[in-house]
N, C-alpha and C positions, 0 to 999 in steps of 0.2 A: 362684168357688172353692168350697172345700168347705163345710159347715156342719153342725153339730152340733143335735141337739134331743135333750130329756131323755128317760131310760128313765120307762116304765110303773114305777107305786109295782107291787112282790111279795109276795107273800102269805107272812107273816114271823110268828111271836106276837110279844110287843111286847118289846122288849129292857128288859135291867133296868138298862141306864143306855144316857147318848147316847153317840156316837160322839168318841173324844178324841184329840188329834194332838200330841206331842210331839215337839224334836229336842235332841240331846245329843251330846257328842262322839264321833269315831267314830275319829280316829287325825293325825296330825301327818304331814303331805304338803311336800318341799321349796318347792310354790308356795304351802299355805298349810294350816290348818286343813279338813280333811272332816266332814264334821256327819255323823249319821246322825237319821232321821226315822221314827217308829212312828203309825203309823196302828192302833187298835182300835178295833170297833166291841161294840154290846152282847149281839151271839152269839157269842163267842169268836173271830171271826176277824181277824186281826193281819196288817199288811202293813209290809215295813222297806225303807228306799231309803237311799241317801246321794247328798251333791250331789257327788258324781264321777260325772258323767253320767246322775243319775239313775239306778244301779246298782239293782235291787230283788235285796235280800240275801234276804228272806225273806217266805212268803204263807202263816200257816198258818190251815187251815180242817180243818173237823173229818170223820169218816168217818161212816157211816149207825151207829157205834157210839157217837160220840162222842168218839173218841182225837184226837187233834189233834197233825197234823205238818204242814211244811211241803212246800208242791205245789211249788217251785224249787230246782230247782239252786245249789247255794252255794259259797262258799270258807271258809275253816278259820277267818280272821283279815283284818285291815286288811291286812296285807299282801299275799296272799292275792288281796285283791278290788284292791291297787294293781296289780299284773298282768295282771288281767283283762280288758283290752282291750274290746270291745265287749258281752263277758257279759253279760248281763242288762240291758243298758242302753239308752237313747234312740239311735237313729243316724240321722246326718247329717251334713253339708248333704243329702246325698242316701242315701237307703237302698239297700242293693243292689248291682248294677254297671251300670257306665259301661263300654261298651267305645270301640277307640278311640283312646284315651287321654285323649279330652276331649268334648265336644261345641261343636256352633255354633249360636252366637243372634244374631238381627237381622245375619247374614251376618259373623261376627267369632267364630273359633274361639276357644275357651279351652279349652287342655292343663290338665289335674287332676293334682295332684300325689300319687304313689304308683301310679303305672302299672306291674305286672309286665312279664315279656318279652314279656306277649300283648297289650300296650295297655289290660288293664283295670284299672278302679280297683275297688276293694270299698269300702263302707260310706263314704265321701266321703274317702276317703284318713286319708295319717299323721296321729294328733292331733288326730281331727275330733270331733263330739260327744262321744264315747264318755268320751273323758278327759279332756273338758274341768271346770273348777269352775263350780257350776250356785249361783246364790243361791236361798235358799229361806224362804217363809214361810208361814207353816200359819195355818189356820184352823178352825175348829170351829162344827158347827153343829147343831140340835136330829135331825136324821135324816142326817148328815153327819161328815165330819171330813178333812182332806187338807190340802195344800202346794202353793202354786205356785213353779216351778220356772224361774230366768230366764238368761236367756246372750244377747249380744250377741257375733256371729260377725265379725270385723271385713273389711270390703271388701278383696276378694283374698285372704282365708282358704283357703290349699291351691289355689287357682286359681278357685276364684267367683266371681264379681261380685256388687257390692251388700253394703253392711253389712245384716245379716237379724239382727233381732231377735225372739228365740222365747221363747214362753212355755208352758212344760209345767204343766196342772194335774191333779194325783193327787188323786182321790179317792175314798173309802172309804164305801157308806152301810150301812146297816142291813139293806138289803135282802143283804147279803155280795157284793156288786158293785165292783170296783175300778175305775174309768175314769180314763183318762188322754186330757184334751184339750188337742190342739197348737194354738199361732196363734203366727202370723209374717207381718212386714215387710218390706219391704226397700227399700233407697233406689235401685239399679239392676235392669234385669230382671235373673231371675237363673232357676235351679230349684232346688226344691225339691224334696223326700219325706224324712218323716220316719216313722220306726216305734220299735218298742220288739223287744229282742231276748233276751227270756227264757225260758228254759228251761223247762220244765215236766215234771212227772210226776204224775200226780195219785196214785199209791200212796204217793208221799212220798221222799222226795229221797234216799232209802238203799235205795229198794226195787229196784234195779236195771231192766233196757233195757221200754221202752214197747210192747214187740211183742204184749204179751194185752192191750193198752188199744185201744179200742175209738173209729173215730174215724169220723165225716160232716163232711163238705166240701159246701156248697151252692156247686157250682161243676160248671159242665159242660163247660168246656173250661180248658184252661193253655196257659203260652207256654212251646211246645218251645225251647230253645238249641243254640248248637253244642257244639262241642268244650270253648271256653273260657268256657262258659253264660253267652252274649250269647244276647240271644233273638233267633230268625232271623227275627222279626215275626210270623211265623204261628200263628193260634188254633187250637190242637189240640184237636177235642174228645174228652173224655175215654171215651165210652161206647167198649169193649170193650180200654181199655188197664188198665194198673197203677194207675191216677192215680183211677180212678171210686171215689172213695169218695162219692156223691151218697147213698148207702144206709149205714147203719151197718158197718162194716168190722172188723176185728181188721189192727192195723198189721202185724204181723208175715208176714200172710200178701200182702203186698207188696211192702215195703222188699226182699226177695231176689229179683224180678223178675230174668231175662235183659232183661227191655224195655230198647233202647238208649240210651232217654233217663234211665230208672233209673241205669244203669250210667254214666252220665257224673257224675253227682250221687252214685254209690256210695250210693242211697237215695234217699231225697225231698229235694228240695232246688230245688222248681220253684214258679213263682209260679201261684196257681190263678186265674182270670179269673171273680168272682162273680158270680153270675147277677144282671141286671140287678135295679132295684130304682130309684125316686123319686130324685132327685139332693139329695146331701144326707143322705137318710134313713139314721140306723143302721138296720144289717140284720143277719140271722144269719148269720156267715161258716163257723166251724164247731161242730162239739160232739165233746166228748169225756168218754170214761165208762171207768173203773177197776172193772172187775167184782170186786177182790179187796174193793177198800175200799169201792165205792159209789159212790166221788165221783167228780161229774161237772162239767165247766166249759163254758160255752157262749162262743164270741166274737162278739161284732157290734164295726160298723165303719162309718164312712161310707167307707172307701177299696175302689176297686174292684177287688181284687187280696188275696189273701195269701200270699205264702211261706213255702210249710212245710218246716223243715229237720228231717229223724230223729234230727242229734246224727252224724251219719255219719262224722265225722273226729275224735269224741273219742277219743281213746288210748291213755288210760291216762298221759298227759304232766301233767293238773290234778287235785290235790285236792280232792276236795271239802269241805264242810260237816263233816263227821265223821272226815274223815283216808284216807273212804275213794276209792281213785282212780277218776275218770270214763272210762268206754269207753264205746262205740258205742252211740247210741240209750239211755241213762240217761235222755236228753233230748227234748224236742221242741219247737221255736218256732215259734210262730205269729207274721210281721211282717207286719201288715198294712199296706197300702201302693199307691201306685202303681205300675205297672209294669217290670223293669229294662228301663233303656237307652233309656225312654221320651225324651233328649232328641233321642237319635240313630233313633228311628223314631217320622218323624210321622203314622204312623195311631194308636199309641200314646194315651190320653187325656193330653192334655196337664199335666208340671210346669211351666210355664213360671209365674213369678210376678213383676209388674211393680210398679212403686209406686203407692200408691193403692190397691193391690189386699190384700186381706187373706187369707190360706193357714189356712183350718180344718180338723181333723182331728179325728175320737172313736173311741177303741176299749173297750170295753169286757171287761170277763174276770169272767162271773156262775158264782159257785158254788152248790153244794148237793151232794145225795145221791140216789142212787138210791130211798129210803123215801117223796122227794114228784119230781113232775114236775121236768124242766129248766124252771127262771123262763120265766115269760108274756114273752114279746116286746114291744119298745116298739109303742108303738101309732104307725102310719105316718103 
């Protein structure tokens, strides 16, 4: 299974205090108490989650000026964020879709619960990670500060097998690096993918749609889907489609593609297949730069895959952070991840995850500014 190894220390001046992690209440839920959890580090940047799934309500980091907003997408209130469905949050048992309506392991189908008319499931069905209640406890350390984050999914959860016990840990260091690493259990085989589903803008969360931001994807091929964006298994490579952002890009001069694969997704919304890389190793999946502000965020990943969504079916239906309403591309998620529907095509890298076996993931989200280089890469 996967494995995680630490980032390269980056070249930081020295912060004027350590990194400190507090949580406090965040709002009164019929199943229980929501905490909310601030991670700050000694360069001004602030990171806020709560344990409804691990929700990140807020990431603010500063521009090549110094002004300081936040790079995600928000809600107005607890309320607000009680709605929000998989917003910005952990998803699983399985990230993605399932088409189908289920998959089959050791010759024993299991139907997934929350199948459309088309047999797929999205993001592991009704009531799956997203909203579930996450315990949580923080820790503080001299070049650090974060919360582990714990759920116990129970055997037959939405159609699963295997009670899977997971552990999210968020961390915030000095370097302005946010990582979040997954590990999980399970007592039957079962599968697994887990990601993280937030939104981003790096102009800052009122600056409205991401089409003059500026994005590379180290990914040379994606996995085309059908109609009902099951992928048909085949590795499409990306040179002379929509999809080749291998080279620095402006999103906007994409996301309106006739390309038919575009147009099924109404924009980006396809899993990109990352160019190989040591097993295990985090790697650079993408980068992305904000010419008005400066600010730029890099992701690495140990998983081989990331779907990028544009925000393509925001509406103008959710509120945001400021009251103001979210339409098309305000957003852009990076979930990094295994493949969709990987149980149901086995050339697919395999989720399968048995007992004894232990499921590790890292993803990391490095900030800075245009004034100094994108952060040094871990060392391989």
């Amino acid at each position: 299974m996967r494995t995680s190894i630490l980032a390269a220390t980056l070249a930081f001046p020295a912060a004027a205090h350590g990194a400190t992690a507090s949580i406090a209440p965040f709002g009164e839920a019929p199943d229980g108490a929501v905490r909310l959890i601030t991670l700050a580090n000694g360069h001004g940047m602030t990171v806020r989650f709560s344990t409804r799934g691990g929700a990140i309500t807020a990431i603010e980091v500063s521009d090549r000026k110094g002004r300081i907003a936040s790079v995600v997408l928000g809600r107005p209130d607890f309320a607000g964020w009680e709605k929000a469905g998989s917003f910005n949050t952990v998803v699983g048992r399985y990230a993605n879709r399932i088409g189908g309506g289920g998959f089959t392991l050791d010759g024993r189908f299991y139907p997934i619960a929350g199948a459309n008319a088309h047999k797929v499931i999205l993001h592991g069905g009704p009531n799956a990670f997203a909203s579930r209640m996450w315990t949580a406890e923080t820790f503080e350390r001299p070049d650090a500060a974060g919360a582990v984050m714990s759920y116990v999914s129970a055997d037959g959860e939405n159609g699963f097998p295997g009670a899977l016990t997971v552990r999210m840990t968020y961390t915030l260091t000095e370097s302005n690096v946010l990582r979040i690493d997954y590990r999980a259990t399970t007592t039957k085989p079962t599968v697994v993918n887990l990601t993280n589903h937030t939104y981003f803008n790096l102009g800052g969360d009122e600056s409205g749609p991401v089409y003059n931001q500026i994005m590379q994807v180290f990914a040379s091929k994606v996995t085309p889907t059908d109609a009902d964006q099951i992928p048909t298994g085949e590795l499409l490579a990306v040179d002379g489609t929509p999809f080749d952002f291998r080279r620095p890009t402006r999103i906007g001069d994409r996301v309106f593609s006739p390309d038919p694969q575009m147009m099924i997704g109404q924009g980006i919304d396809h899993n990109f297949v990352l160019d190989p890389a040591p097993a295990g190793a985090l790697r650079t999946a993408v980068r992305l730069q904000d010419p008005e502000s400066g600010r730029q965020m890099e992701v690495r990943t140990t998983e081989p895959g990331v779907q990028i969504y544009s925000g393509n079916r925001l509406d103008g239906t959710i509120v945001g952070a400021h009251g103001r309403t979210l339409r098309q591309s305000d957003g852009i998620a990076f979930e990094t991840q295994h493949f969709p529907d990987s149980p149901n095509k086995p050339a697919f890298p395999t989720t399968v995850l048995r007992p004894g076996q232990v499921f590790q993931s890292t993803t990391e989200y490095a900030f800075s500014t245009d004034a100094t280089p994108f952060p040094e890469e871990p060392a391989r």
